[in-house]
Structures are given as C-alpha cells and as structure tokens.
C-alpha positions in Angstrom: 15.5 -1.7 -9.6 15.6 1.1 -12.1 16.6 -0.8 -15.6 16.7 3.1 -17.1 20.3 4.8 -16.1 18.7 8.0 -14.3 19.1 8.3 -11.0 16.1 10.8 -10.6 13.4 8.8 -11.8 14.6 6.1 -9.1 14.3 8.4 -6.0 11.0 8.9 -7.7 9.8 5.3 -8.1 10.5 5.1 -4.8 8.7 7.6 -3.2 6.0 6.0 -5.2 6.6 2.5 -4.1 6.7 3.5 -0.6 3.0 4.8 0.0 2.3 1.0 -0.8 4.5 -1.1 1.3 5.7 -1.2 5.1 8.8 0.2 4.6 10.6 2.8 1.8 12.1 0.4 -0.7 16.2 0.9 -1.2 16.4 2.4 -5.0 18.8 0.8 -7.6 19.9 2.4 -10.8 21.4 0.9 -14.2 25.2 1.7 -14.2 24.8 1.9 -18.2 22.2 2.4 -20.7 20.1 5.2 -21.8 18.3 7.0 -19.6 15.1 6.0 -20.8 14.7 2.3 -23.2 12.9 3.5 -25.9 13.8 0.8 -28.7 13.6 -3.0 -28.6 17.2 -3.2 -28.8 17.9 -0.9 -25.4 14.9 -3.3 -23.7 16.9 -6.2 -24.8 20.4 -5.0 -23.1 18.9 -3.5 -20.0 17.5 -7.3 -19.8 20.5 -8.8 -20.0 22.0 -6.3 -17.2 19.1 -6.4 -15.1 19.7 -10.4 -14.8 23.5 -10.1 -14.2 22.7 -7.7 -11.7 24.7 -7.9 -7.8 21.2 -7.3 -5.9 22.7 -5.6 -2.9 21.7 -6.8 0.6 19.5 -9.7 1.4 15.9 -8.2 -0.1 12.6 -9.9 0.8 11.5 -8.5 -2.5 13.2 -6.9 -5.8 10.6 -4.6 -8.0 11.6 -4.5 -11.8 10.8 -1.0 -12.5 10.6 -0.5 -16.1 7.4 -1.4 -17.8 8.6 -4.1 -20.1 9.5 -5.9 -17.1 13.7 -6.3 -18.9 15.3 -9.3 -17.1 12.9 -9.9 -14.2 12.3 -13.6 -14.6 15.8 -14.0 -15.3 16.6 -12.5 -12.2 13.7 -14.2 -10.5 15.0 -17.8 -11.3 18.7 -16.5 -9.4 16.9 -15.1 -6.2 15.5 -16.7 -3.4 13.0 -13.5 -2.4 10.0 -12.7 -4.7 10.6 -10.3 -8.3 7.8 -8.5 -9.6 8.2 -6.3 -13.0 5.9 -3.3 -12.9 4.6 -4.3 -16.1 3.1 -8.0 -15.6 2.0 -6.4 -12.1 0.1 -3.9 -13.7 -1.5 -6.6 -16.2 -3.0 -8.3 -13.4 -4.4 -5.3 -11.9 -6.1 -4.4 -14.9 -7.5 -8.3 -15.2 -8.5 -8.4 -11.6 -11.2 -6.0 -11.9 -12.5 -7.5 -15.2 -13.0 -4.5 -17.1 -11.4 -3.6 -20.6 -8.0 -2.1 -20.1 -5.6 0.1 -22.9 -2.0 1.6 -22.0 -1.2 5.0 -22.7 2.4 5.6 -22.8 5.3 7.3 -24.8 7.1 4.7 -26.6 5.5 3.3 -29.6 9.0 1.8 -30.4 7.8 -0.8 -27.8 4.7 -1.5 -28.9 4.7 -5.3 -29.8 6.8 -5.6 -26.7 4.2 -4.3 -24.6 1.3 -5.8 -26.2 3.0 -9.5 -26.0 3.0 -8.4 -22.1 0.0 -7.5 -21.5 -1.7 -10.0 -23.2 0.4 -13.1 -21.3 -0.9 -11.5 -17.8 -4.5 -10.4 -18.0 -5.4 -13.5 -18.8 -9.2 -13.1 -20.6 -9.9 -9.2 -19.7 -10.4 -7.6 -23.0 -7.2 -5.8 -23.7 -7.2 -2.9 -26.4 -3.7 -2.4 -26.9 -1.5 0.6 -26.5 -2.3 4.9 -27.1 0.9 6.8 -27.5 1.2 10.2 -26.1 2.5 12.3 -29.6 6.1 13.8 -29.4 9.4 12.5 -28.8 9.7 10.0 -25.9 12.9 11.9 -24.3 11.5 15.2 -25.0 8.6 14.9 -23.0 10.4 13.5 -20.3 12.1 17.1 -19.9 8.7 19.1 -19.6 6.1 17.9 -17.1 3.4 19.6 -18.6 3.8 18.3 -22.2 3.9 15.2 -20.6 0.8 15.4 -19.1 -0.9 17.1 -22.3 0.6 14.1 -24.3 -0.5 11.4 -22.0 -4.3 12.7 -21.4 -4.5 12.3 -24.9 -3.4 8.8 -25.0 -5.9 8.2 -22.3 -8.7 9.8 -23.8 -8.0 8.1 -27.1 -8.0 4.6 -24.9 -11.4 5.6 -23.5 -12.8 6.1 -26.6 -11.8 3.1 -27.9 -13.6 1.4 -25.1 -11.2 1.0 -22.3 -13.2 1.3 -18.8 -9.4 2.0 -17.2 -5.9 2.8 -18.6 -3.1 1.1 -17.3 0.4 4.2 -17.6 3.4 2.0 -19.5 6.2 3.2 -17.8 8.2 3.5 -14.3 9.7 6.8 -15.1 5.5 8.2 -15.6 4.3 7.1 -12.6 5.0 10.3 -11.5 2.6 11.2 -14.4 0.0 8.9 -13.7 -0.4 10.1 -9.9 -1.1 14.1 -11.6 -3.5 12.7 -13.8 -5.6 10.7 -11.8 -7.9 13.6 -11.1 -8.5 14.9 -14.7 -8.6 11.2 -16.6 -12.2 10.2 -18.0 -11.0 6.6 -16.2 -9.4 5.3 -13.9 -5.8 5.1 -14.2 -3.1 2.1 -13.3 0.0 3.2 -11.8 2.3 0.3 -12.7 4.9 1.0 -9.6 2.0 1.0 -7.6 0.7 -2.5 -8.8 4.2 -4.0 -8.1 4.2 -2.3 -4.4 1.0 -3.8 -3.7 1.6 -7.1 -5.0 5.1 -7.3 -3.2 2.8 -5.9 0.3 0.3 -8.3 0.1 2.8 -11.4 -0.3 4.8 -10.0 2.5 2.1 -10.2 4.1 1.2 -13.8 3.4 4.4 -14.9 4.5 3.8 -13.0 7.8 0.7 -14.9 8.1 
C-alpha cells in the first residue's frame, strides 16, 4: 500500500517487493494526498487514510510503503493477516546485524518523525540519526541522477559519522537505494526490501 498518491512509484515498490516474496504483490495507491509526504502534517493525513482504507481482496499480508510507516498499526489492529510498514521493518534489519545504522533520505521535514521510529524498533543498535540528501524533496524526485548525487552524499555523510550501514528513508527511493548499492562506502537498507522479507519469512512460518 502506497500512502503517497503516485501511481508510478507503486508499480515500482512492487517490482521491488516481488524479488523478495513468492508471489508479485497487488499495488495500492492513495486516492488523495500529495504525491510524496514531505511535512508532518501530510504523514498525519495519509495516516488517517491508510487506516480507513478498503484493503481489497483477502491479503495474507499488507506492506505499508512509506517510510514513516502512516497508519499501519491502525490498520493492523482491523486486519486479520500480518501489516508490516517499511519503516519499523527496516529498523529491525538494521538492529539484527548489530552494527551502527544512520538513514539517508530527502525529507528533513520528517526528521523527528523518523528518528522517534527508528529508535522504538532497533531496539539497543546504536542509531545515529538521519543525513538529508540537499535540494528540494519533490525536485529530486523528477531527476534520477540528482537523486543519486544527493543521496550518496547523505550516505557518505552517515559513514563518516560512524554508521557501519545506512538504512534509505523512503518507499518512493528504493529505486534509489538498488542503483546505489554498488558505489555506497556501506552497505545499504532497502526498506521495501526489509518489509518483503519480513512478510516472506512469516509466510513461511505459517506454512511450516
């Protein structure tokens, strides 16, 4: 479930979430809202819509796809079938190596939101807090390569600030994080990744 409004960075999330689990997820995408949350105030509404959401089907899991995780335990508490938000999913991948962990994203607008996150999931790992890429959040979704340039030099800034990996805050750049796994100083978290797994491996369990 794509809280952001833009049906492009679904198909996307999608094709990400589907190297990870045993079959291609079925993408949903905010009727309303901006097309990417950039303020607390947009996080807050996509929350509330995320948890009034019709879910359609019968899913044996629902992904929250935006990195502040908007609504999922709200939504969680009206399901029957697991919800995992990208972002707590991505927390835990960071803490189950044990190794210091930053987030280098685009939205410093979210910062305390994002912190607050990380920090409830990764439960003693060191974390450092959160690099921003420098320019405009909506502007660098438009050119891939200022993207990247942007996002290596959150990353860089992480690693020098001690982080042993770097955890990408954002659904809509896991696109990013999968070009920039080769040229990072450390190893990157994709946080649609960490949700596919997690949702995999309790499929699995229940298949047991």
């Amino acid at each position: 479930m794509n809280p952001n409004s833009d049906p492009v960075v679904t198909a996307s999330m999608c094709e990400i979430a589907a190297r990870a689990l045993p079959v291609a997820p079925i993408g949903w995408t905010a009727p309303a809202g901006p097309p990417l949350i950039v303020t607390p105030e947009a996080l807050a509404r996509a929350a509330e819509g995320i948890a009034a959401a019709e879910v359609p089907g019968r899913p044996d899991a629902v992904i929250v796809a935006a990195f502040g995780d908007p609504g999922a335990e709200a939504l969680a508490a009206r399901l029957a079938c697991p919800v995992i938000g990208i972002g707590a999913a991505a927390a835990r991948a960071a803490a189950r190596s044990g190794l210091p962990f930053a987030v280098a994203t685009t939205t410093p607008g979210l910062e305390a939101q994002i912190d607050a996150l990380m920090r409830r999931h990764a439960g003693t790992v060191p974390y450092l807090g959160c690099r921003f890429a420098a320019g405009d959040p909506v502007a660098l979704m438009r050119s891939a390569a200022e993207l990247d340039a942007g996002l290596l030099g959150a990353i860089v800034e992480a690693h020098a600030a001690g982080a042993a990996q770097v955890v990408i805050g954002g659904g809509p750049l896991g696109a990013a994080a999968e070009r920039l796994r080769d040229r990072a100083p450390v190893p990157l978290l994709n946080p649609v990744l960490c949700a596919a797994r997690e949702v995999a491996a309790l499929l699995g369990a229940q298949h047991v």
